[in-house]
C-alpha positions, -999 to +999 in steps of 0.1 A: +010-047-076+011-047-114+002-014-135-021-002-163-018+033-180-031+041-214-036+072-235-055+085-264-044+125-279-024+143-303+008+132-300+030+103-299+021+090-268+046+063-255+067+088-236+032+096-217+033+060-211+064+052-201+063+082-177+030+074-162+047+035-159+077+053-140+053+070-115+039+032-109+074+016-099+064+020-064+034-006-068+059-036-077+069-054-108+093-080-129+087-066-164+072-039-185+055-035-216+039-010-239+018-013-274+006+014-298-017+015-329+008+038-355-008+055-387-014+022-403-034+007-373-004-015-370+003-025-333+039-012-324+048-035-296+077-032-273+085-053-239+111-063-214+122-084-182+135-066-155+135-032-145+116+002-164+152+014-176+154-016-196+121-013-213+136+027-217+169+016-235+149-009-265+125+025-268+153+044-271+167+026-297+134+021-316+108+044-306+075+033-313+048+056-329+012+060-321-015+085-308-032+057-288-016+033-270-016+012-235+015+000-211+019-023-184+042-031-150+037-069-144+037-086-112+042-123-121+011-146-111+004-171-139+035-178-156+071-175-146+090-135-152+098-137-192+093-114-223+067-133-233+047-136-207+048-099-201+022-072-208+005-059-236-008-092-248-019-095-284-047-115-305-028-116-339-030-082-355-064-072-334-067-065-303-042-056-276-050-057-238-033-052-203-048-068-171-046-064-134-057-093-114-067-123-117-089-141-140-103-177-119-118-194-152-092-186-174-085-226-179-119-231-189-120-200-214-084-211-232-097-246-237-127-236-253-111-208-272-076-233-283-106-254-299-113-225-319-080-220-333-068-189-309-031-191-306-020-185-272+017-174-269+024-169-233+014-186-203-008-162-185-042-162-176-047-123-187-042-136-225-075-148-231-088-107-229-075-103-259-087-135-277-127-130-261-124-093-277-117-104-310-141-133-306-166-109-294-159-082-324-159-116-353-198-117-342-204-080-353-210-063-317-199-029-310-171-020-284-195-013-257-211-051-260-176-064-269-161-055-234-201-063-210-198-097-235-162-104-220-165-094-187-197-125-181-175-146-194-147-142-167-147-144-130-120-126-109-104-092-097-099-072-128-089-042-144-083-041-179-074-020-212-079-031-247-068-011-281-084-024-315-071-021-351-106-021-361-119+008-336-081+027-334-092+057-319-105+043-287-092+027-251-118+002-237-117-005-200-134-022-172-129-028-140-139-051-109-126-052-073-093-035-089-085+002-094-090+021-122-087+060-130-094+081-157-080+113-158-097+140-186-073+164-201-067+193-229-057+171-253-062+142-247-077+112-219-057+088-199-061+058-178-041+044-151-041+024-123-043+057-096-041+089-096-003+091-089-002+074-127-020+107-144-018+139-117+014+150-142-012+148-172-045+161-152-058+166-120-092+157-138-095+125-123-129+102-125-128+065-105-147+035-121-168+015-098-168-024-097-185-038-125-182-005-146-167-002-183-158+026-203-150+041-236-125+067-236-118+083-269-095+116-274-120+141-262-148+121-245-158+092-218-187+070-216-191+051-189-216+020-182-235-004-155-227-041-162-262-038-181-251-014-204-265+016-192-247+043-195-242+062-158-224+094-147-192+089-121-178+119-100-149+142-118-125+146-087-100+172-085-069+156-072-041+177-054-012+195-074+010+180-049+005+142-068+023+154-101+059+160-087+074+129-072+108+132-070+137+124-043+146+153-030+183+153-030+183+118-013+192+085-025+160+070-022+130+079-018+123+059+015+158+082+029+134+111+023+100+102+036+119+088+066+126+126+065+092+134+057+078+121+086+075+155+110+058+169+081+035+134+077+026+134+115+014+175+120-006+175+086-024+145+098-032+162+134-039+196+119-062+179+101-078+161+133-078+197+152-113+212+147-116+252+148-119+249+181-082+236+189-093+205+199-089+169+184-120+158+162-121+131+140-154+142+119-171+116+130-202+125+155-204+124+193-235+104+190-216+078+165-188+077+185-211+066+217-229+045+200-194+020+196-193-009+218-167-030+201-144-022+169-131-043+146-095-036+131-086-048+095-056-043+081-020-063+061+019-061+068+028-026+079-012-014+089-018-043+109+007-038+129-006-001+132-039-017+146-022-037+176-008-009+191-042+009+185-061-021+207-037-010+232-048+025+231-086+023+227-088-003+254-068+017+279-089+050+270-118+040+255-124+005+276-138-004+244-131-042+234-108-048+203-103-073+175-074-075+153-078-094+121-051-102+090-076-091+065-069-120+040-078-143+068-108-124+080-139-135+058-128-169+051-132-178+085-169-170+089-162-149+121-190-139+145-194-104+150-222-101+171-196-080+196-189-057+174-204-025+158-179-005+142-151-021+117-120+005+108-103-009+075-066+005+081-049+008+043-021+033+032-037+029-003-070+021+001-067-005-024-056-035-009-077-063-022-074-083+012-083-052+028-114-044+008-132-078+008-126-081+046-143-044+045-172-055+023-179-087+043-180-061+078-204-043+058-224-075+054-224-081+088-240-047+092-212-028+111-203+007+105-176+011+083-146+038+090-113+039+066-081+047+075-061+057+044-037+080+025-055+081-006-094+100+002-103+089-031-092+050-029-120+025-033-120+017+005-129+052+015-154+054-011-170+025+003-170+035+043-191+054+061-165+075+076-129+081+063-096+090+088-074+105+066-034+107+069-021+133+052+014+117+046+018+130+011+027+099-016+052+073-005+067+056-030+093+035-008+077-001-007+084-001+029+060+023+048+073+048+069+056+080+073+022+065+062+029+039+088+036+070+117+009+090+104-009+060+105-001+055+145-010+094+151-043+095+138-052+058+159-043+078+188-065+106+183-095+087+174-091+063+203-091+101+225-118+115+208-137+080+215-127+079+250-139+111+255-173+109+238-178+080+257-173+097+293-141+072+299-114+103+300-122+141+311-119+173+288-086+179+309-070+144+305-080+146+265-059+182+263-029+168+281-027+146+253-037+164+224-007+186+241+017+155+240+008+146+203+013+181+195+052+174+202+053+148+186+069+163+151+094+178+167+104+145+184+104+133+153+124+158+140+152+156+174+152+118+167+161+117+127+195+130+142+202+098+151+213+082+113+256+092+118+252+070+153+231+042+136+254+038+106+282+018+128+254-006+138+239-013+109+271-020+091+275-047+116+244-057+115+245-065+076+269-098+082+241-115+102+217-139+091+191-141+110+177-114+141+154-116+165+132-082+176+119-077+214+092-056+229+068-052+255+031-038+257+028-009+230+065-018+220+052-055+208+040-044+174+065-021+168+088-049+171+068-068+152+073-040+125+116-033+135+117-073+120+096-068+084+113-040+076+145-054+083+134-086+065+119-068+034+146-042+028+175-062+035+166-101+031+179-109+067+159-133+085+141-114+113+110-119+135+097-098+160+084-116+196+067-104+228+092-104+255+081-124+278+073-153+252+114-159+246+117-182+271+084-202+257+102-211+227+129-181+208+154-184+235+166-217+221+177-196+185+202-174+210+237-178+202+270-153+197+260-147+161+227-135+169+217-098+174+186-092+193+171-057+186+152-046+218+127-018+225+126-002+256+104+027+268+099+039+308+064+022+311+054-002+342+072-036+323+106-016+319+121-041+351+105-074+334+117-065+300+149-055+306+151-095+327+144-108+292+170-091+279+195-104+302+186-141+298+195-131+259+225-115+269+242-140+294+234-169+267+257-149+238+234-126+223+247-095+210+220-065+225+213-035+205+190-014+226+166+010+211+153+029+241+139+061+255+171+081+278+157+079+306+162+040+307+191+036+289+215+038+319+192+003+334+208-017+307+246-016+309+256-046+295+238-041+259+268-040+232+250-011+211+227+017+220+204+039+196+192+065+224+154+085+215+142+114+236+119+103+270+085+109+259+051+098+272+039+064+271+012+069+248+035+083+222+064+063+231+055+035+202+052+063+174+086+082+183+103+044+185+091+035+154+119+056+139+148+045+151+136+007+136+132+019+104+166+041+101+184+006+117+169-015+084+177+017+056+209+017+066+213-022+069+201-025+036+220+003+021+255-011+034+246-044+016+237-029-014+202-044-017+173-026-038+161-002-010+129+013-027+118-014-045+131-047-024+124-081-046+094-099-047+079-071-030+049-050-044+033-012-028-004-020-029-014-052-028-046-057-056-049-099-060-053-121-030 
């Protein structure tokens, strides 16, 4: 959500930054902007509504000069989508910023500074940055007092950038409860909102801390405390693999990590399998023993991810399990006296909602464990213990391999839990390190399925509305089969327990309405495929997504998406597919905006 790149070299640098601004599509945005300080330390502004090739085409036309200079995908908060209430913002002819978050006090601080004669020309709380720099620069301090001076002034999530006429040759930044990176090259230093941003520039990568601010010039960075210390942060090699991002051949690039997801799934267990062939999770035998109750937090996709994970950690583990929406969790004052262990489940590690639910677990003295994508993200930094996918980037808003890489590594930690804590035998936790060792080809068998989902899902695009069904594991990946239907193709969709249809969803069942039902060979198979027949006999048209071996149990279901019969544990990874090629292909017959689906942003970084 929203993006901040910046650089400071040789040459002229907006290409740099519209590049690195390309790399951040994936995070969500409604316009784009970019500002540079040219020869004369005149700003060299340029902005537009809408998406990155329209901010391309005005560069194109006039290209903007400037060694220094910042840029900006906007995700609209205060203010409604227009030019000028887009990103860089400007303070006359002095100071130009860019700003993720959101600054609380920012009615207060525009009153006080309107009295003052500031001009404000947009309608966004990120303006007043630029107005407290100048402020702060009118009073004679220095950059590194201008930018501690602004930040006691606001209160919020922040990460900013500000470029002076009177200091031309440096990027000031800061950031709080937002991401920042800096990446350190040959010839110049960057910013950016991750590493995905820079990687094509550097794998030099250095993370700011909450409450840290910086000065980065051409060849150097100083960073400080909130007191004005200065302090040394970590140089991080980040992996070659970051700097190409490209599609592959395919038309998006959630077509290819749909694809991907084989690949996704056996990195992330090769990286669970110790060097004695047998799952590990890094985390100690004594730790793991010493769990009596977890806590799950996690948004949208991930959360989803942690229902099916109660399922498996209570079955194996006998470990109780909480599931909590993490923008919900802390505001409720919740008891955790249960509890000893909290896992933080985010694809990017930078979800705000995410990170303050983590931060309040940590209050309440629970071990902290991340499960990301990103090693490096703020939440892994700040857990005890990380579980790393190794999904590779994804770029598609809507998750899919990180979401199945996601599943696989739950499933090995709630093993390796259950069998550090005496609940499953040596023997029992090999038969299934032996089933999630198949899984990738399963994966692979089940991609084949796209020609025989096509006819389905060109039907499926007339509908309005569509109700999702499962049982047991199969709940939340329902749950998931209606968001990414919803989010990809803008048909109403909602996922529901089986059993609860007749306790309220049955009475939305008529002709026009297709009900997408999961069905796997578990102990409910009889009772859910009941529920499907009340749907049926009252009009609904059935489109079955089920393992072979049941598929012959449902005869009256008007459309069939077959996966291979697998074991129960893995059954909700392998039919997590099939859902997600159903809502591609729904969304590409009606033509909707598959990678970047409106309104709809990658990594969520303001509640």
């Amino acid at each position: 959500m929203c993006g901040i790149v910046g650089a400071v070299g040789q040459g002229p640098c907006y290409p740099t930054l519209l590049e690195g601004l390309r790399r951040l599509e994936y995070r969500g945005y409604d316009s784009s902007g970019i500002v540079t300080l040219d020869q004369k330390t005149n700003f060299r502004l340029c902005r537009s509504v809408g998406k990155l090739k329209n901010l391309d085409r005005k560069l194109k036309l006039r290209p903007i000069e400037g060694k220094i200079g910042i840029g900006h995908t906007r995700w609209a908060t205060h203010g409604e989508v227009s030019e000028k209430n887009s990103h860089p913002h400007l303070s006359g002819d002095k100071v130009g910023i860019v700003h993720n978050g959101i600054i609380e006090n920012y009615k207060a601080i525009r009153e006080r500074l309107e009295k003052k004669n500031f001009l404000f020309s947009s309608d966004t709380d990120s303006e007043v940055l630029a107005h407290l720099f100048v402020e702060a620069f009118a009073i004679g301090l220095n950059p590194g007092q201008a930018v501690r001076s602004v930040m006691s002034q606001i209160q919020g999530t922040y990460a900013f950038a500000a470029i002076s006429k009177d200091f031309p040759d440096i990027i000031i930044v800061a950031r709080n409860a937002s991401p920042l990176a800096i990446g350190v090259g040959e010839g110049g230093c960057y910013i950016g909102s991750d590493a995905l941003a820079l990687a094509h520039l550097t794998r030099k990568i250095i993370y700011l801390k909450d409450q840290d601010s910086a000065i980065v010039s051409q060849s150097r960075v100083e960073i400080f405390l909130s007191d004005g210390s200065p302090v040394q942060r970590d140089e991080i090699q980040v992996s070659a693999g970051l700097s190409k991002i490209d599609k592959a051949g395919f038309r998006h690039f959630m077509e290819k990590e749909i694809h991907e997801q084989p690949d996704a799934i056996a990195n992330s267990l090769l990286a669970m399998t110790g060097s004695d062939y047998r799952l590990s999770t890094g985390i100690s035998k004594e730790e793991l023993r010493k769990t009596d109750g977890i806590l799950m937090i996690a948004a949208g996709t991930s959360y989803y991810a942690s229902l099916v994970a109660r399922f498996w950690v209570e079955r194996l583990a006998k470990i109780p399990v909480s599931c909590e929406v993490a923008s919900e969790y802390h505001y409720r004052n919740p008891v955790a006296s249960h509890l000893t262990t909290a896992i933080a489940i985010s694809q990017s590690g930078e979800s705000v909602d995410t990170l303050m639910a983590l931060r309040h677990a940590a209050k309440l003295k629970l071990k902290t464990i991340a499960l990301t994508n990103v090693k490096d993200s703020t939440i892994a930094r700040e857990s005890e213990f990380v579980l790393p996918t190794h999904a590779g980037p994804e770029i598609g808003v809507a998750s899919t391999k990180a979401f199945t890489s996601q599943l696989s590594v739950l499933l090995i930690f709630s093993v390796v839990l259950a069998e550090a804590r005496g609940q499953i035998s040596k023997e029992k936790a090999d038969e299934i390190h032996h089933q999630i060792q198949c899984l990738p080809g399963l994966v692979a068998q089940t991609l084949k399925i796209f020609e025989r989902v096509k006819p389905i899902a060109k039907r499926l695009k007339s509908a309005t509305s569509a109700i999702y069904l499962g049982r047991d594991t199969l709940f939340p990946i329902a749950l998931e089969g209606a968001l990414k239907l919803k989010e990809l193709s803008y048909i109403h969709s909602e996922g529901f327990a089986s059993g609860e249809m007749k306790h309220g969803p049955i009475a939305l069942i008529d002709d026009k309405l297709p009900v997408i039902a999961l069905l796997a060979s578990n102990s409910l198979v009889n009772k859910s495929i009941s529920n499907l027949k009340e749907a049926s006999v009252r009009g609904a048209r059935i489109i079955l997504v089920a393992e072979k071996s049941v598929v012959d149990q449902v005869d009256f279901a008007d459309d069939t998406i077959i996966v291979p019969s697998v074991d129960n544990l893995i059954a909700p990874i392998l039919l997590a597919v099939p859902v997600q090629i159903l809502a591609y292909l729904t969304a590409l017959y009606k033509g909707t905006d598959v990678d970047q689906p409106r309104n709809l942003a990658k990594s969520v970084t303001v509640e």
